[in-house]
C-alpha positions in Angstrom: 34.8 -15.6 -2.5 34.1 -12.2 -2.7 31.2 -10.5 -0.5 28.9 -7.3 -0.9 27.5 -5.6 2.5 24.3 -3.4 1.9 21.0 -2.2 4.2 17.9 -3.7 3.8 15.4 -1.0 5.2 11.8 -1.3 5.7 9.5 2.3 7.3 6.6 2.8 8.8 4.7 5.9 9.9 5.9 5.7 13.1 9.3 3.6 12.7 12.3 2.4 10.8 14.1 -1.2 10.3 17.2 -1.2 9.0 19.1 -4.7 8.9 22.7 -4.6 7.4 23.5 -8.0 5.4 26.7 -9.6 4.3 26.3 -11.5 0.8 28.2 -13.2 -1.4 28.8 -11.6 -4.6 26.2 -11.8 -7.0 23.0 -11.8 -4.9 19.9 -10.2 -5.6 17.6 -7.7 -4.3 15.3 -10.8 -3.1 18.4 -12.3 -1.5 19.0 -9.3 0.8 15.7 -9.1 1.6 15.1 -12.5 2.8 18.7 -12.5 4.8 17.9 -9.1 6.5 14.6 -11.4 8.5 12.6 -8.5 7.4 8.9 -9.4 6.4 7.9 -8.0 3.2 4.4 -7.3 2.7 2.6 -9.5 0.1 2.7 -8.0 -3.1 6.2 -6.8 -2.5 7.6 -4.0 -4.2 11.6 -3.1 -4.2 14.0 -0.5 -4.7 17.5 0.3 -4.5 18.0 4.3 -3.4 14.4 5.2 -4.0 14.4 3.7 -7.7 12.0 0.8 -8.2 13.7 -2.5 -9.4 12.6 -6.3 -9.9 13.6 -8.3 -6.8 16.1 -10.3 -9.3 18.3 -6.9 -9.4 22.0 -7.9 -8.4 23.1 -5.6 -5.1 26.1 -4.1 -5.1 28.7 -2.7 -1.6 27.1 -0.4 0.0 23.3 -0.5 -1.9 20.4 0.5 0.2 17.6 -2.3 -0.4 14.3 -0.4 0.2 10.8 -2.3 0.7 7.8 -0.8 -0.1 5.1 -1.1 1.2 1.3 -0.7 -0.7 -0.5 2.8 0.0 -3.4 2.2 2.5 -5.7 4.0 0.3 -5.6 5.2 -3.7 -4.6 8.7 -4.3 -8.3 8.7 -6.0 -9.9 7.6 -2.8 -7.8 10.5 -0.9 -8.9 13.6 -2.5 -11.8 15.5 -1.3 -14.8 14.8 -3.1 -16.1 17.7 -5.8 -18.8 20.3 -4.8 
């Protein structure tokens, strides 16, 4: 059976985890994610080379499986407040 290898990558302000995974043809973004051991925060959002796709995306060789992880505060709540 045929097999795709891609990264699963997950950042923080102050670090980055990268897992590489071995998968059998046909997996999903959700699929790498879970065999990469990585915890995904809860909602999880996904993307494959800084695009945004649905967790049931197929990977293919070589992808890079990005997690995202929510914004600690809203652009709204960031900007100074009007004077």
């Amino acid at each position: 059976m045929k097999r795709v290898t891609v990264e699963v990558v997950l950042a923080f302000p102050e670090r980055q985890s990268v897992r590489r995974v071995d998968l059998p043809a046909g997996s999903t973004v959700g699929d790498a994610v879970v065999a990469s051991g990585l915890q995904a925060p809860a909602p999880a959002r996904f993307g494959v080379y800084g695009k945004a796709v649905p967790a049931a995306t197929v990977v293919r060789e070589g992808d890079r499986v990005e997690i995202y992880r929510s914004p600690l505060a809203s652009t709204r709540e960031m900007r100074p407040p009007n004077e």
